[in-house]
N, C-alpha and C positions, 0 to 999 in steps of 0.2 A: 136201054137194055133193061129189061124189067119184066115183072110178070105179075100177075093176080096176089100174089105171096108177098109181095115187096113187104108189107110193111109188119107181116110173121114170115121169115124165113123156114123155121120149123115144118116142114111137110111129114105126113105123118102118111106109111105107106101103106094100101090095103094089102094084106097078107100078112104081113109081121106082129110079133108079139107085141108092139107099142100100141097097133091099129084095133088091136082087139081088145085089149084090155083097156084101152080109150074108152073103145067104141059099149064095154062092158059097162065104167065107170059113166059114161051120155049118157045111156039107158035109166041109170040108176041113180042119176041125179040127188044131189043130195044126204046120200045113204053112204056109210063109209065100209069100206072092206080090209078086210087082211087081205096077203097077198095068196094064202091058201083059198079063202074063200073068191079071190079073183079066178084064181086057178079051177078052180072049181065050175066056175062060173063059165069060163071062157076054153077050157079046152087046152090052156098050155100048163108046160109041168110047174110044179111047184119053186120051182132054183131058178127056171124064167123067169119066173110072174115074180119073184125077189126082186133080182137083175131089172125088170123090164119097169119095174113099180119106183126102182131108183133111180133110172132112167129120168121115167117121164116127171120123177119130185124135182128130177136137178134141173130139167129144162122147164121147170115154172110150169107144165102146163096139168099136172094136179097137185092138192094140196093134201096133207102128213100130222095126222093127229093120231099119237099113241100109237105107234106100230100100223095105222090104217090108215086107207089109202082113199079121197074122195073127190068128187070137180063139183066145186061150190057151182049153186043155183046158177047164182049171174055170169058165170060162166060158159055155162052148159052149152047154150044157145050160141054161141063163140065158136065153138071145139065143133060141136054139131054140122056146122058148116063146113068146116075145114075139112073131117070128116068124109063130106061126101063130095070136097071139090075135086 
């Protein structure tokens, strides 16, 4: 009983605020954001992109320096997949 995922459970939905602001932070590899300038970025509100940014810090899959929010390099190419599976 298993899937493609087994070995990250974490599915990350297209549609949702996790999926965009991901998909924000892939693009932008590297580069770190507030969660205003996610918002900005990515088209949800401000109090989301908060919520959605604390989200994706608590499940490990971005990283949290000084109030900003990034997906380290050797990551990227990780997330990226997942992404579009």
């Amino acid at each position: 009983m298993g899937g493609p995922n087994d070995e990250n459970p974490y599915l990350v939905i297209p549609g949702t605020d996790e999926y965009d602001a991901l998909s924000f932070l892939v693009r932008n590899r590297g580069e770190q954001f507030t969660p205003p300038e996610i918002a900005a970025g990515t088209g949800i509100s401000e109090a989301d992109a908060a919520d959605t940014m604390t989200t994706l810090s608590d499940d490990g899959l971005v990283e949290r320096s000084q109030g900003a929010y990034y997906v380290p390099v050797d990551r990227a190419e990780d997330l990226q997949r997942r992404l579009e599976s």
